[in-house]
PyMOL Python script that loads the backbone (N, CA, C, O; Angstrom):
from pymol import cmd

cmd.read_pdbstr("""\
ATOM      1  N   UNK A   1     -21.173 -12.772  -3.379  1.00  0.00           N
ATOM      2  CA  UNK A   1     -21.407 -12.408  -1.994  1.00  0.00           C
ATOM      3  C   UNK A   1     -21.996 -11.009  -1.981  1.00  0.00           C
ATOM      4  O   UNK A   1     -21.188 -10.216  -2.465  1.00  0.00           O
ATOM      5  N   UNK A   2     -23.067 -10.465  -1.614  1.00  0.00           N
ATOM      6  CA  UNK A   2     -23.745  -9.878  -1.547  1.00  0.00           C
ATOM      7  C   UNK A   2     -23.599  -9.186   0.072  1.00  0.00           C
ATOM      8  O   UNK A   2     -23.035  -9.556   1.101  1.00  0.00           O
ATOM      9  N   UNK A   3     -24.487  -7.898  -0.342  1.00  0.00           N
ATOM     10  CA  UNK A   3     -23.907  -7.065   1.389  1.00  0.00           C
ATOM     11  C   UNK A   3     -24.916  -7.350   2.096  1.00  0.00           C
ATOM     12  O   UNK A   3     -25.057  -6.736   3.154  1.00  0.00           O
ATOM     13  N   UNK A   4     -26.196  -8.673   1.582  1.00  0.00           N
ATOM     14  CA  UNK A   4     -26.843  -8.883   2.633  1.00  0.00           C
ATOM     15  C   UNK A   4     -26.372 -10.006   3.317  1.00  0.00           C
ATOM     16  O   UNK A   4     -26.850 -10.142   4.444  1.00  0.00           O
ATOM     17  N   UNK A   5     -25.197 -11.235   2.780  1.00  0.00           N
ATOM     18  CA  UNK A   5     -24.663 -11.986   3.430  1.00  0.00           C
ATOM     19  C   UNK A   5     -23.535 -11.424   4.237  1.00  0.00           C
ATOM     20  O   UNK A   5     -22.934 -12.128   5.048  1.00  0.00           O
ATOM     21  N   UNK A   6     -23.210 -10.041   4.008  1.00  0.00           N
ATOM     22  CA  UNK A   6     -22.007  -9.633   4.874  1.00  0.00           C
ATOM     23  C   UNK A   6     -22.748  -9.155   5.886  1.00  0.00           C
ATOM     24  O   UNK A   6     -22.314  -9.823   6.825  1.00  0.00           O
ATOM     25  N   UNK A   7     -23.545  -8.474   6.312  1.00  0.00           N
ATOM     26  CA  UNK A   7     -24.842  -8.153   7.358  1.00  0.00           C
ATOM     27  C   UNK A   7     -24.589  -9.175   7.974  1.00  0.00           C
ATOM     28  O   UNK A   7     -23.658  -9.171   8.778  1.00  0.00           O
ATOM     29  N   UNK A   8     -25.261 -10.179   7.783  1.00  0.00           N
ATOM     30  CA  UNK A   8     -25.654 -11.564   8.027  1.00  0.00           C
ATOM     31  C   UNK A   8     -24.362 -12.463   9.019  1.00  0.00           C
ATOM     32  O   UNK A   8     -24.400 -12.712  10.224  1.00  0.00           O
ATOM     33  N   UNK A   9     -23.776 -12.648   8.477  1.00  0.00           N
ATOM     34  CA  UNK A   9     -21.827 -12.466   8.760  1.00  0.00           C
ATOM     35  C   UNK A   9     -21.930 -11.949  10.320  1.00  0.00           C
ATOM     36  O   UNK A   9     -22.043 -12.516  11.407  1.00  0.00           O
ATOM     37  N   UNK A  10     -21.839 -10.650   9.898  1.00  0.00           N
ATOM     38  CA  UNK A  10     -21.286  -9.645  11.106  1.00  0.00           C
ATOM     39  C   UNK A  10     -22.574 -10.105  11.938  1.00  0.00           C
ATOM     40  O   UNK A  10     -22.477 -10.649  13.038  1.00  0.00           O
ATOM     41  N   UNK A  11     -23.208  -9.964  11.608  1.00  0.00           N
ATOM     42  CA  UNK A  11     -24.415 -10.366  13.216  1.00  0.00           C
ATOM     43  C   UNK A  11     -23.810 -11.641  13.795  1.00  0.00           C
ATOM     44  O   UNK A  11     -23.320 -11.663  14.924  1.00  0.00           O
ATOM     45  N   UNK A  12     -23.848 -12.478  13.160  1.00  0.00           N
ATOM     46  CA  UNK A  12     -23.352 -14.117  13.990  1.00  0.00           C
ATOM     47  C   UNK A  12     -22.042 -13.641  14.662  1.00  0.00           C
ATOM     48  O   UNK A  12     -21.519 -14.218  15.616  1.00  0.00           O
ATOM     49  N   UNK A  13     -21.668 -12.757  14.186  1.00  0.00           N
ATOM     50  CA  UNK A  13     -20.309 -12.237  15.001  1.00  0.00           C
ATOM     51  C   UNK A  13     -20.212 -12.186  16.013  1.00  0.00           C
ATOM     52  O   UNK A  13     -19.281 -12.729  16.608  1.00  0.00           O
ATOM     53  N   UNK A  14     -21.051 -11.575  16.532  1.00  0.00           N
ATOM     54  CA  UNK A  14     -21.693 -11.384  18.118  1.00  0.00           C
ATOM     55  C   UNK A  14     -21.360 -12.256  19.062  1.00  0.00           C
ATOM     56  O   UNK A  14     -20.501 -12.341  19.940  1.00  0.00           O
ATOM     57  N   UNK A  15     -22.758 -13.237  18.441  1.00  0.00           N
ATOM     58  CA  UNK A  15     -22.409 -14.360  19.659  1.00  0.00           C
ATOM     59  C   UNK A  15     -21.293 -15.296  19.450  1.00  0.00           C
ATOM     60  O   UNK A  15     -21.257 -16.221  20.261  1.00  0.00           O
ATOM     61  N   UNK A  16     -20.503 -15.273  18.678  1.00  0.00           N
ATOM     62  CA  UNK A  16     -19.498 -16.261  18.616  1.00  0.00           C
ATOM     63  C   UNK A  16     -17.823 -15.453  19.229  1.00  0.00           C
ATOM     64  O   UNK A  16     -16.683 -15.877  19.423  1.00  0.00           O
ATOM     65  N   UNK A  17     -18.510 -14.137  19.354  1.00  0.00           N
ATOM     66  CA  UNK A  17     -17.362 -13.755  20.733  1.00  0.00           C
ATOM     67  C   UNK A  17     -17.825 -14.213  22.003  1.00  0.00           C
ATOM     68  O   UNK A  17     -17.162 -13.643  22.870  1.00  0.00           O
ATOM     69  N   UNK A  18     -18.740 -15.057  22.544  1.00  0.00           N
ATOM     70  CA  UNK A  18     -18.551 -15.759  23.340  1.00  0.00           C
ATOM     71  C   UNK A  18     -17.725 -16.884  23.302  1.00  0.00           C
ATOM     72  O   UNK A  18     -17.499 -17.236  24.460  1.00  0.00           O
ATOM     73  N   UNK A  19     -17.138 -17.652  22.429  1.00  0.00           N
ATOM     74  CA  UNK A  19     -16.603 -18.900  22.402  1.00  0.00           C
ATOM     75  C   UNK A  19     -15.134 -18.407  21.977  1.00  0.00           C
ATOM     76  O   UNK A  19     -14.254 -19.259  22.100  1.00  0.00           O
ATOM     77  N   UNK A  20     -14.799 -17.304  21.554  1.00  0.00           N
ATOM     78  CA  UNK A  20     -13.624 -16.903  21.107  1.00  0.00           C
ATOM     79  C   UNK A  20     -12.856 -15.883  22.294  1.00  0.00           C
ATOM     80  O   UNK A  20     -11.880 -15.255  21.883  1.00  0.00           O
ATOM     81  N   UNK A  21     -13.111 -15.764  23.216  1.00  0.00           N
ATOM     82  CA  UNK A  21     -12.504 -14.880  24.238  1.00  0.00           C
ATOM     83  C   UNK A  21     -11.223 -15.376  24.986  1.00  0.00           C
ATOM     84  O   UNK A  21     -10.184 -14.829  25.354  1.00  0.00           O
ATOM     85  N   UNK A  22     -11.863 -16.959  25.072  1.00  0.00           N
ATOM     86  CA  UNK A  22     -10.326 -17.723  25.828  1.00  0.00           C
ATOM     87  C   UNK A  22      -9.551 -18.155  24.976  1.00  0.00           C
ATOM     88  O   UNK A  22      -8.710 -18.906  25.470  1.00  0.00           O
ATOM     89  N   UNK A  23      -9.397 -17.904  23.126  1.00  0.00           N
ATOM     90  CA  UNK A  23      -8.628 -18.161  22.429  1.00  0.00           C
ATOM     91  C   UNK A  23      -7.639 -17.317  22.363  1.00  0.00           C
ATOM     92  O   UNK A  23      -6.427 -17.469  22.212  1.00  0.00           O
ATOM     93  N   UNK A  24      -8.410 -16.275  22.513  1.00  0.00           N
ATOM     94  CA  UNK A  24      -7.957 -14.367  22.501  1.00  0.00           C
ATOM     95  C   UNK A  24      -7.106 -14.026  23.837  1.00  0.00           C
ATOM     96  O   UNK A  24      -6.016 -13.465  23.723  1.00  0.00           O
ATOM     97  N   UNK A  25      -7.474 -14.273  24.728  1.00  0.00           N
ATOM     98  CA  UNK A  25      -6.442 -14.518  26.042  1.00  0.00           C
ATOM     99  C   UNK A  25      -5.749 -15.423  25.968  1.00  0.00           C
ATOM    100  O   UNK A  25      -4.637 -14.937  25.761  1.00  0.00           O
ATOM    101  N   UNK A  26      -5.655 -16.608  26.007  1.00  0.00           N
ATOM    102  CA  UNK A  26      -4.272 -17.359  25.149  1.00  0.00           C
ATOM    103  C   UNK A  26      -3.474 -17.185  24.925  1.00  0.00           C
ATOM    104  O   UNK A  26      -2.502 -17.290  25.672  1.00  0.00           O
ATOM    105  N   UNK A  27      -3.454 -16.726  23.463  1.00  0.00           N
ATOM    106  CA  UNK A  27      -2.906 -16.397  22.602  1.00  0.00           C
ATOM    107  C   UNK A  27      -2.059 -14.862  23.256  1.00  0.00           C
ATOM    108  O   UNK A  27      -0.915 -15.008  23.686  1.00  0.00           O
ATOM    109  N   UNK A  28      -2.645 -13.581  23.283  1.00  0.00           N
ATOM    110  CA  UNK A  28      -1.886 -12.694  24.469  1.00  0.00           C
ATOM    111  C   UNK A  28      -0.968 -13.445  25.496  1.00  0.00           C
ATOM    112  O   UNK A  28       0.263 -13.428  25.523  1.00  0.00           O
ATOM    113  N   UNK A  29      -1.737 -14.040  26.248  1.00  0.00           N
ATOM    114  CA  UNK A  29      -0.525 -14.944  27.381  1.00  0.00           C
ATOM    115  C   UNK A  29       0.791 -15.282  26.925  1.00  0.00           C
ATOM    116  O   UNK A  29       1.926 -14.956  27.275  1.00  0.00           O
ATOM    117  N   UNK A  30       0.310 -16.030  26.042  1.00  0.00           N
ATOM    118  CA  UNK A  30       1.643 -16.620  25.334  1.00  0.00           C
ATOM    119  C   UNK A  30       2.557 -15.480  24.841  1.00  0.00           C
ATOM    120  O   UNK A  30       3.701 -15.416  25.292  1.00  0.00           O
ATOM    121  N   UNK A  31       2.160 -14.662  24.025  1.00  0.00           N
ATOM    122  CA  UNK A  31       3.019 -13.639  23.673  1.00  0.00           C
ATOM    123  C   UNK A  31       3.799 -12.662  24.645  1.00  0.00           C
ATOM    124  O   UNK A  31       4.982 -12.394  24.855  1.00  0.00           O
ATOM    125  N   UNK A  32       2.812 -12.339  25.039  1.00  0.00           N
ATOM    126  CA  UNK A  32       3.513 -11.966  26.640  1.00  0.00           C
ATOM    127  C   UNK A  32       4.615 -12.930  27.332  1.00  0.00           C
ATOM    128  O   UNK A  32       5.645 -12.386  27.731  1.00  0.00           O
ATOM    129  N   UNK A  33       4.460 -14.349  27.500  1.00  0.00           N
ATOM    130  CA  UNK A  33       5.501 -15.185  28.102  1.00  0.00           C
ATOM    131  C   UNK A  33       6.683 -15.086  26.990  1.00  0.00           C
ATOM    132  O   UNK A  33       7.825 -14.873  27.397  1.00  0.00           O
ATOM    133  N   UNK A  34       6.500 -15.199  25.940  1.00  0.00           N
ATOM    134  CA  UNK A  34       7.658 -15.373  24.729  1.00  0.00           C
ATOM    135  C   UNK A  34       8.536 -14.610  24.808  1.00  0.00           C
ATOM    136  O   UNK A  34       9.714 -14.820  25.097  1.00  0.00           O
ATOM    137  N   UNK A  35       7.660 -13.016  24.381  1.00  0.00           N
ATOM    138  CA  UNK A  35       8.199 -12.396  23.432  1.00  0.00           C
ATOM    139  C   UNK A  35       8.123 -10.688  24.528  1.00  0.00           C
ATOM    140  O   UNK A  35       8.482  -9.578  24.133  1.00  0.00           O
ATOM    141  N   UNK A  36       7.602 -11.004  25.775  1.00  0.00           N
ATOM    142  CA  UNK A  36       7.482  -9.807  26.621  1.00  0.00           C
ATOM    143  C   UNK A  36       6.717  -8.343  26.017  1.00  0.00           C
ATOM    144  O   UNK A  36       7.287  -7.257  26.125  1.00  0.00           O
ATOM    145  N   UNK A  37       5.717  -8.450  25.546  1.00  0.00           N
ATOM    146  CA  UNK A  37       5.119  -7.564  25.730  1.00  0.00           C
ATOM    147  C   UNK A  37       4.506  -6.775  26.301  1.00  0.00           C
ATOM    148  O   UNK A  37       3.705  -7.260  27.100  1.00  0.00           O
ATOM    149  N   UNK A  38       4.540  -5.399  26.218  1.00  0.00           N
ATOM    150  CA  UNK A  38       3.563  -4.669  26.865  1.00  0.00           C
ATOM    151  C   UNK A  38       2.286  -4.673  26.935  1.00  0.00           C
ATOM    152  O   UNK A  38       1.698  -5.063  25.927  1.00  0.00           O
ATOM    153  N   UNK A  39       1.496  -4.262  28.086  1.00  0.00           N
ATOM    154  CA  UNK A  39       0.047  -4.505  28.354  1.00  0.00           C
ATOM    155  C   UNK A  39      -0.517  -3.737  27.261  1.00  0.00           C
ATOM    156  O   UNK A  39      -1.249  -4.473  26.599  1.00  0.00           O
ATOM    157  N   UNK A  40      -0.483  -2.811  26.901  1.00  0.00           N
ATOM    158  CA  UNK A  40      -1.030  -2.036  25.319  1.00  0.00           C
ATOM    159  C   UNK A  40      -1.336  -2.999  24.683  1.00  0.00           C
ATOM    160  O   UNK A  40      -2.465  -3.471  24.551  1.00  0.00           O
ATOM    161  N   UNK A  41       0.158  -3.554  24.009  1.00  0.00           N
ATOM    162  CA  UNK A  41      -0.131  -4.561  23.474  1.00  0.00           C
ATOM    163  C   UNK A  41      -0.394  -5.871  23.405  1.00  0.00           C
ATOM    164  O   UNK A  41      -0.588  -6.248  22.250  1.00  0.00           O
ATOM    165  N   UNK A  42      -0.475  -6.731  24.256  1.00  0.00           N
ATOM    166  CA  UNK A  42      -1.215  -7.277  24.666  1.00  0.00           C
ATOM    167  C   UNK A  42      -2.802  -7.474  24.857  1.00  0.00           C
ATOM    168  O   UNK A  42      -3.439  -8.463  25.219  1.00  0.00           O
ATOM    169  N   UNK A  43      -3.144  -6.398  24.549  1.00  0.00           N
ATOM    170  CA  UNK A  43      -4.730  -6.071  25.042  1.00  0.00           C
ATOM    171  C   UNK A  43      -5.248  -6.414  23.512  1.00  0.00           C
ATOM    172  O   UNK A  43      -5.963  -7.293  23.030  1.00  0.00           O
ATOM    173  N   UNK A  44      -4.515  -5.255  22.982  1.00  0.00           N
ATOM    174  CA  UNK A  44      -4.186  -4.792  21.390  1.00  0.00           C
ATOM    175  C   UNK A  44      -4.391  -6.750  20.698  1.00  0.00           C
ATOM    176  O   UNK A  44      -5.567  -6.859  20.351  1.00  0.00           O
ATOM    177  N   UNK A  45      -3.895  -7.632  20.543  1.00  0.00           N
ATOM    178  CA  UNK A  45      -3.402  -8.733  20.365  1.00  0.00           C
ATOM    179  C   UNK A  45      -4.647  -9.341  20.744  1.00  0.00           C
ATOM    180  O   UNK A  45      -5.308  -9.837  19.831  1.00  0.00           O
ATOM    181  N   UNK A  46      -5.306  -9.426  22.471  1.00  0.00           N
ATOM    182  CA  UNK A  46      -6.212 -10.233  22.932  1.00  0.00           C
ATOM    183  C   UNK A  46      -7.867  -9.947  22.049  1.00  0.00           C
ATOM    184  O   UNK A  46      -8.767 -10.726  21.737  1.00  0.00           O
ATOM    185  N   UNK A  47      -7.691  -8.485  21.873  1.00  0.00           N
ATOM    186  CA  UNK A  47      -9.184  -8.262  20.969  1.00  0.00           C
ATOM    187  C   UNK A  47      -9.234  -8.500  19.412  1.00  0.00           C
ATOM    188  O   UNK A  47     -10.279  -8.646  18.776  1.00  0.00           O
ATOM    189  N   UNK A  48      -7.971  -8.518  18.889  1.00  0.00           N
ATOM    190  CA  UNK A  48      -7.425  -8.665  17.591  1.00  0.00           C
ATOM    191  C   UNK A  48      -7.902 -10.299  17.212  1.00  0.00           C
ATOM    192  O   UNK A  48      -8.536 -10.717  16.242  1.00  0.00           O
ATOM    193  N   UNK A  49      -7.474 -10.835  18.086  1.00  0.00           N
ATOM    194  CA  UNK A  49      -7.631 -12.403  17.938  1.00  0.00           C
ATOM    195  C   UNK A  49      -8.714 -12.667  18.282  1.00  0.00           C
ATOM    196  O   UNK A  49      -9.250 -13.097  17.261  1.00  0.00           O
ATOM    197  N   UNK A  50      -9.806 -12.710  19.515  1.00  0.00           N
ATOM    198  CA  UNK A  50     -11.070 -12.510  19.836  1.00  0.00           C
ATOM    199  C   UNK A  50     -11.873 -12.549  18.322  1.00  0.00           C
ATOM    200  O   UNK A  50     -12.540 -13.430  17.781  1.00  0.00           O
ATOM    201  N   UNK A  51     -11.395 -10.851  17.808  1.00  0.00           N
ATOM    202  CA  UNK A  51     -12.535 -10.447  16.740  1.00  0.00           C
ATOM    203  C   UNK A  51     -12.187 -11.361  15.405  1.00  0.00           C
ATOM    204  O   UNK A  51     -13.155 -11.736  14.743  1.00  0.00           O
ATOM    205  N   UNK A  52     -10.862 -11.740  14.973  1.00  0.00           N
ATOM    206  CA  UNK A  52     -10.680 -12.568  13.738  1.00  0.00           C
ATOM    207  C   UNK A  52     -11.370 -13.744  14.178  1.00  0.00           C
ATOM    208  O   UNK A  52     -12.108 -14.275  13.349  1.00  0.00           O
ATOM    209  N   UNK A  53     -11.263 -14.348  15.516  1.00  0.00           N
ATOM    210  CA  UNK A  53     -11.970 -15.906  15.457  1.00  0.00           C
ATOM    211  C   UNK A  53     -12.832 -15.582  15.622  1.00  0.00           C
ATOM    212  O   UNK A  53     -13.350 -16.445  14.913  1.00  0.00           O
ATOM    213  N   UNK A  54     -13.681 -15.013  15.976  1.00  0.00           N
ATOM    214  CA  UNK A  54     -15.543 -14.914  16.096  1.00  0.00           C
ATOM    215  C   UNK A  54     -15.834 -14.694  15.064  1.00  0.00           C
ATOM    216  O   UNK A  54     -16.818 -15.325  14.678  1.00  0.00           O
ATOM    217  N   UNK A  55     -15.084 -13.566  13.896  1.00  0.00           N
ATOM    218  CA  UNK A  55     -15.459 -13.708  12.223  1.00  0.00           C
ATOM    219  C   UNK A  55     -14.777 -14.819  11.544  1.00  0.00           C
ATOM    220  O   UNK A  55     -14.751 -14.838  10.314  1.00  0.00           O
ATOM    221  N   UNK A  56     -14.254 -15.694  12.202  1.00  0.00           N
ATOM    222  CA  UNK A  56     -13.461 -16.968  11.158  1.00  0.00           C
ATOM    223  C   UNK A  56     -15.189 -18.158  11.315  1.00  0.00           C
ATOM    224  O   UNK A  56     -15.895 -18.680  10.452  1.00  0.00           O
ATOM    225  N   UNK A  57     -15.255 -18.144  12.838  1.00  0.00           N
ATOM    226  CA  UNK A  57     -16.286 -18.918  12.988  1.00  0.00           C
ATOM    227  C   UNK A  57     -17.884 -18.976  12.423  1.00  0.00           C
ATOM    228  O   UNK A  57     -18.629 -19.898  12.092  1.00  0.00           O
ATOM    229  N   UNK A  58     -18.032 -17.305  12.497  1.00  0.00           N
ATOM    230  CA  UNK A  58     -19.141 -16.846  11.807  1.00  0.00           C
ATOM    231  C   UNK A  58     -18.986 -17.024  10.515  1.00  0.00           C
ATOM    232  O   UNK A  58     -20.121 -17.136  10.052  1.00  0.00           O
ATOM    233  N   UNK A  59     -18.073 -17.126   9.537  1.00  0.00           N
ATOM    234  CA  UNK A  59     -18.117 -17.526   8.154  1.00  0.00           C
ATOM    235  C   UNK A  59     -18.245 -18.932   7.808  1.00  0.00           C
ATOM    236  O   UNK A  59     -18.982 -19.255   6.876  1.00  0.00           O
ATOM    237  N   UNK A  60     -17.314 -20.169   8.759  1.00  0.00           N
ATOM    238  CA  UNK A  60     -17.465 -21.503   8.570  1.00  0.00           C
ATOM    239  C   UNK A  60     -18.902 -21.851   8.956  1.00  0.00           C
ATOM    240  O   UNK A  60     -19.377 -22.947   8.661  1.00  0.00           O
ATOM    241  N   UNK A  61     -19.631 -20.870   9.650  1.00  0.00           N
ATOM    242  CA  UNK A  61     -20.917 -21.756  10.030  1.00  0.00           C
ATOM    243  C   UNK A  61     -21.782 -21.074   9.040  1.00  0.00           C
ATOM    244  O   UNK A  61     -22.755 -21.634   8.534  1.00  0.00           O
ATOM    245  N   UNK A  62     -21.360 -19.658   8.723  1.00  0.00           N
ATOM    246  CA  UNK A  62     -22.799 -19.704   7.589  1.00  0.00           C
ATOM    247  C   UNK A  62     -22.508 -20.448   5.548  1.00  0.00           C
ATOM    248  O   UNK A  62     -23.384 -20.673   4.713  1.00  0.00           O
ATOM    249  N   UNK A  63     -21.246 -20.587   5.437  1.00  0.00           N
ATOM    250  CA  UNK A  63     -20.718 -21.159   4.490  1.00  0.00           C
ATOM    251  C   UNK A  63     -20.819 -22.803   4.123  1.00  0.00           C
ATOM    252  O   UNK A  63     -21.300 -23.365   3.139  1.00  0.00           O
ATOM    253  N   UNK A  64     -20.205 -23.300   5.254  1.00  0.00           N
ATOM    254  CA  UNK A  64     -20.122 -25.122   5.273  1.00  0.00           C
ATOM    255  C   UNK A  64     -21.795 -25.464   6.039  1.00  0.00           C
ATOM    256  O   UNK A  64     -22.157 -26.623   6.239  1.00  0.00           O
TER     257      UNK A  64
END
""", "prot")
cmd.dss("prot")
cmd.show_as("cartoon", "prot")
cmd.util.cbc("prot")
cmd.orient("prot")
C-alpha cells in the first residue's frame, strides 16, 4: 500500500460522508438513550462514527 493509494482513500472519503451521517446520528442517539450522555459527547461519538464509516466504506469500494 503505497501513499498514493492512501491519497486516493482519503479523497473517496469525502463523498461517502454523505451516506454515513445517519449512521453517525444513530448510533449517538442510542448512546445517549442507554447510557446518558453528555452533548460533548455525544457530538464527540456522532463525528467519530460518521468519519470511521465513510473511511470503512471508502476502503471496501476501492479494495473489493
Amino acid at each position: 500500500m503505497g501513499s498514493q493509494d492512501i491519497v486516493i482513500i482519503l479523497v473517496m472519503t469525502f463523498p461517502m460522508l454523505l451516506f454515513s451521517i445517519y449512521p453517525g446520528i444513530k448510533a449517538s442517539e442510542y448512546l445517549e438513550k442507554k447510557y446518558n450522555i453528555e452533548e460533548s459527547k455525544k457530538r464527540a461519538v456522532m463525528v467519530s462514527v460518521t468519519f470511521l464509516f465513510a473511511l470503512t466504506l471508502s476502503l471496501l469500494l476501492y479494495y473489493v
